[in-house]
N, C-alpha and C positions, 0 to 999 in steps of 0.2 A: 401534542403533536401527533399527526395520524402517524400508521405505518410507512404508509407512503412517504412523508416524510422525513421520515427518519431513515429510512434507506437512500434516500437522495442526500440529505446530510450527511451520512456515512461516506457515502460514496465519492463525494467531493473532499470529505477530508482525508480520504485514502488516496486518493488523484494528487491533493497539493501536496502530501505528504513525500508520496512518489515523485512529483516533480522535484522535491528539494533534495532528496535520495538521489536524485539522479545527477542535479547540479553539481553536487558535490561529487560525486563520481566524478562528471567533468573534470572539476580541480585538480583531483586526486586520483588521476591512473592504479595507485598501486589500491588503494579504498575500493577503487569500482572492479578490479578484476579481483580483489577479495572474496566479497560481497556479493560479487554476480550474481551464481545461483539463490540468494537470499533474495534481492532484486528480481532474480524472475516469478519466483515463487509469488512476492506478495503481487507482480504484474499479471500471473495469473489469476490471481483469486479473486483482481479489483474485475479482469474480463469476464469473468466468471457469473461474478454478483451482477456487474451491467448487465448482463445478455438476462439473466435472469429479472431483472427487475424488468426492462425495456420490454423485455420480449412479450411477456403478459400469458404466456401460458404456463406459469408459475402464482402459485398463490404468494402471498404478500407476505407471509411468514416466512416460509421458501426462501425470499429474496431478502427478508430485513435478518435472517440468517447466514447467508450468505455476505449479505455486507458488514454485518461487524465482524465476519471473520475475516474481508478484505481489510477492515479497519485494524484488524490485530495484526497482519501481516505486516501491513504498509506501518505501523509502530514500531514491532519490533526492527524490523529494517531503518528507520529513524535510530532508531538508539544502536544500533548497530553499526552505523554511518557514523555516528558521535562519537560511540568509542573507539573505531578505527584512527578516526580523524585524530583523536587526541592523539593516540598512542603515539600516531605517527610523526604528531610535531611533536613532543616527548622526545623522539629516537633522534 
């Protein structure tokens, strides 16, 4: 697989990841204002990595740098959404 993509690979699994982070927020008021700033953080790192890849005046390392560290954000925040969610139905 080239750089390129691999950074578009990333980048979509940091996007679906985000999306289902967010759904559940949805659900779960007390989850999503938990977690918020965790939430924004991986949101920016994913805007971060786009503009960098899209943009083109970044080299390619640059950008497949940038998106696996969107891809670590937007994880961590997944499993962070997971354990809140437990706990919560736990309480």
């Amino acid at each position: 697989m080239s750089a390129e993509d691999e950074v578009r690979v990333l980048l979509e699994r940091a996007a679906r990841l985000l999306s289902h982070a967010h759904a559940v927020g949805d659900e779960s008021p007390h989850v999503r204002d938990e977690l918020a700033p965790l939430f924004t953080a991986a949101l920016v790192a994913l805007g971060d990595a786009q503009w960098r890849a899209w943009s083109g005046a970044f080299h390619v390392r640059d950008a497949l740098r940038h998106a696996r560290e969107a891809e670590r954000a937007a994880n961590a925040l997944e499993r962070a959404v997971e354990i809140a969610a437990r706990a919560r139905e736990a309480s």
